[in-house]
C-alpha positions as CSV (number, residue, x, y, z in Angstrom):
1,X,8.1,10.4,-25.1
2,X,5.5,9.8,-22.2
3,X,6.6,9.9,-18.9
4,X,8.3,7.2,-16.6
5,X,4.9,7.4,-14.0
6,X,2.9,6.7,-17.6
7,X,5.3,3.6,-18.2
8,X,5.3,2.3,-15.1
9,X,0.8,2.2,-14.8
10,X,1.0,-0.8,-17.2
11,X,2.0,-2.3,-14.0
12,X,-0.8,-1.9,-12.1
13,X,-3.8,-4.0,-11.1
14,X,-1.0,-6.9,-12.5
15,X,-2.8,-10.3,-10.9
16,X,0.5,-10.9,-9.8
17,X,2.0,-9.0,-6.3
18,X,5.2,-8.6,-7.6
19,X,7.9,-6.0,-7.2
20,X,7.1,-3.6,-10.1
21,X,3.2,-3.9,-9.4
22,X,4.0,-2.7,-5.5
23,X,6.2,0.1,-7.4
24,X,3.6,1.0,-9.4
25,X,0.9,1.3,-7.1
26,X,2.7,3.3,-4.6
27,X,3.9,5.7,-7.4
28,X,-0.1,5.7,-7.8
29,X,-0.8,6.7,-4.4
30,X,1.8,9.1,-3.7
31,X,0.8,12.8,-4.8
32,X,3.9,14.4,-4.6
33,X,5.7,11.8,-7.0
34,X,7.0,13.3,-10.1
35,X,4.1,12.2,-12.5
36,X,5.7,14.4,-15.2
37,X,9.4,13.2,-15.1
38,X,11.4,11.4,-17.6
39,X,14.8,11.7,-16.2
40,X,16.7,9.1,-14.3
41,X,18.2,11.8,-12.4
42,X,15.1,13.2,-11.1
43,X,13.2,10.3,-10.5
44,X,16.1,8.3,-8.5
45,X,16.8,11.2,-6.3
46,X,13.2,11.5,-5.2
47,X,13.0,7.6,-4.8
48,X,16.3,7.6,-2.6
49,X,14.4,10.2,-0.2
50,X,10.6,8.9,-0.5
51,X,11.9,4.6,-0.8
52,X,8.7,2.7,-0.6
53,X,10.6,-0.4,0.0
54,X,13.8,-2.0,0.7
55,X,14.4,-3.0,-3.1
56,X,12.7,-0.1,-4.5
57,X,15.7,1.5,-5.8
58,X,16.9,-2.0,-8.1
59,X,13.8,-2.3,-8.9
60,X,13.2,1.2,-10.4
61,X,16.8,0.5,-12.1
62,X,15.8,-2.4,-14.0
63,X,12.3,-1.1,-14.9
64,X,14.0,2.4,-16.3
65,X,16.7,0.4,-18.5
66,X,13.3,-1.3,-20.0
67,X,11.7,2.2,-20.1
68,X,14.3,3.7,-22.4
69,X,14.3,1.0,-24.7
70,X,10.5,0.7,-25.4
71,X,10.6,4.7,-25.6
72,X,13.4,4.9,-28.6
């Protein structure tokens, strides 16, 4: 199973400036993100103390739900 920060690159360099490209590319940017993580857990925690932007956190909800599905 590759990591969530592997999922979520498909996002970027999207044409579109949507919510999940801004996720992605700030997940890019951000060296201490947890490149390596797979667990919800982990992943929301750091978001709720590093939150890029105001919808971040529904955003990275949504996108995770999607992420477990395409990794079964």
């Amino acid at each position: 199973m590759r990591s969530f920060y592997h999922y979520m690159m498909r996002y970027r360099g999207n044409r579109k400036n949507d919510d999940e490209k801004r996720l992605a590319d700030w997940m890019f940017e951000d060296h201490s993100f947890p490149k390596q993580a797979k667990s919800y857990d982990e992943i929301s925690r750091y978001l709720e103390w590093n939150i890029p932007f105001p919808n971040a956190l529904s955003v990275f909800d949504r996108l995770y739900e999607t992420y477990k599905l395409d990794e079964e």
